[in-house]
C-alpha positions as CSV (number, residue, x, y, z in Angstrom):
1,X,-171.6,-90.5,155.7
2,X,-169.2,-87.4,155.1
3,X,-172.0,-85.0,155.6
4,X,-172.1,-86.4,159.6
5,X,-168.9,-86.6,159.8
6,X,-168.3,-82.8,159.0
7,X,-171.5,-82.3,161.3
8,X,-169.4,-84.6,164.3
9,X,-166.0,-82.6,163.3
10,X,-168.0,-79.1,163.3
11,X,-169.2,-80.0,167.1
12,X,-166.0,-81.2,168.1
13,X,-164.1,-78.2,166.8
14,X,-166.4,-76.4,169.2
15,X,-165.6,-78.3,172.1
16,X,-162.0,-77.3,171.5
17,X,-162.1,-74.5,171.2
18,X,-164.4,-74.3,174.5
19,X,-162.0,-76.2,176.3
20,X,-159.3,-73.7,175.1
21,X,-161.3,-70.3,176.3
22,X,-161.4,-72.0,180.0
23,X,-157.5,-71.6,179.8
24,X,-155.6,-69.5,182.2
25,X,-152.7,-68.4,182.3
26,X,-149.8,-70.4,180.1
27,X,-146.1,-71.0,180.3
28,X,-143.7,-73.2,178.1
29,X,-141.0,-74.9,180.2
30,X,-139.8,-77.3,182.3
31,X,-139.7,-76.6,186.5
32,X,-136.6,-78.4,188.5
33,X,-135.4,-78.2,191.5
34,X,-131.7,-78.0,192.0
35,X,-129.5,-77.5,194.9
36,X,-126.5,-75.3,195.6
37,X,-124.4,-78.6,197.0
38,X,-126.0,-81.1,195.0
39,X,-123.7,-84.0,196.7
40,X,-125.7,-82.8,200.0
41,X,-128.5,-82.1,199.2
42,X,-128.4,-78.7,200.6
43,X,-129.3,-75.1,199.4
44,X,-132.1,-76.1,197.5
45,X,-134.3,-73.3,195.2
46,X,-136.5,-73.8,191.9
47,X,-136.0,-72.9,188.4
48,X,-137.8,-72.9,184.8
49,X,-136.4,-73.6,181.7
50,X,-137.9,-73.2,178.4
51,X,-137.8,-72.1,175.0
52,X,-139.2,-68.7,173.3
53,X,-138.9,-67.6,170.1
54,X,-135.8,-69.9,169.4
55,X,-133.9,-68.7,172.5
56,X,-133.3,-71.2,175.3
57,X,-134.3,-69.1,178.8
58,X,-133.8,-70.0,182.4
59,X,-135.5,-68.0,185.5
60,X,-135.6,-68.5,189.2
61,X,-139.3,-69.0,190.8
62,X,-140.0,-68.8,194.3
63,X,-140.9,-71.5,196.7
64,X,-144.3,-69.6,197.1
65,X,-145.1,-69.8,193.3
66,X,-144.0,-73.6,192.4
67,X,-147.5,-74.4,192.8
68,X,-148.7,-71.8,190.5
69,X,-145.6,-72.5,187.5
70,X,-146.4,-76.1,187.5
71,X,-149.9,-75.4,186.8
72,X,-149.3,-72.6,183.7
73,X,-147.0,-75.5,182.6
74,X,-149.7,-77.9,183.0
75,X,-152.1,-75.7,180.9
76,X,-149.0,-75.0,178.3
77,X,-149.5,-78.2,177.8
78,X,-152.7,-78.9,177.5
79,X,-153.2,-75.8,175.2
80,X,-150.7,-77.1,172.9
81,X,-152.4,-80.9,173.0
82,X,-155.8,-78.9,172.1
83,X,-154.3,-76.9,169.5
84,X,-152.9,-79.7,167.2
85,X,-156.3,-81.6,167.9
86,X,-158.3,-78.7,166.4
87,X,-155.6,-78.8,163.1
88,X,-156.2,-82.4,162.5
89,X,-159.8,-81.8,162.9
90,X,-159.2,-78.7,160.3
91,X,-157.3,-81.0,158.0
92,X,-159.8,-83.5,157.8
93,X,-162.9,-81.3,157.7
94,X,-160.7,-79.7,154.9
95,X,-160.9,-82.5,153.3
96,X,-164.1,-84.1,153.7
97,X,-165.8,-80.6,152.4
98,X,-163.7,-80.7,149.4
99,X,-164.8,-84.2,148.3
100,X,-168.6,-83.5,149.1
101,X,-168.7,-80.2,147.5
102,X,-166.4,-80.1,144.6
103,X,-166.0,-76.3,142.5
């Protein structure tokens, strides 16, 4: 039984880490939109907050690249999901290789 599961883990590893080399581009954040009079409503514009290397950042983005932030968030995101899927799959192929082949 451990033998296929390392064989499954092995294969999934690889579908990981496939997944993760059709990845673009990859930003950490959050995107809002505020307003200049936010009572109004008026005077709208964009901006991205995130963290990086323990320091708290905040930028302007341009109407004509919302589109394109949300979607290097989006793949942040999913990069990071992907990531700590291929450590638990480490950790338990870890594992399972040490019980089937002790030194």
């Amino acid at each position: 039984m451990s033998a296929q599961r390392i064989a499954r883990i092995e294969k999934e590893i690889e579908l990981v880490k496939a997944r993760i080399a059709q990845i673009g581009v990859v930003r950490p954040g959050s995107l809002t939109r505020q307003y200049k009079d936010p009572k109004q409503h008026k005077g709208a514009y964009y901006q991205v907050s995130y963290t990086h290397r323990m320091q708290s950042k905040t930028a302007y983005v341009r109407s004509s690249s919302v589109a394109e932030v949300r979607r290097q968030i989006s793949d942040y995101r999913k990069l990071k999901r992907l990531v700590e899927r291929w450590v638990a799959l480490g950790i338990e192929y870890s594992g399972l290789s040490m019980r089937c082949n002790p030194k």
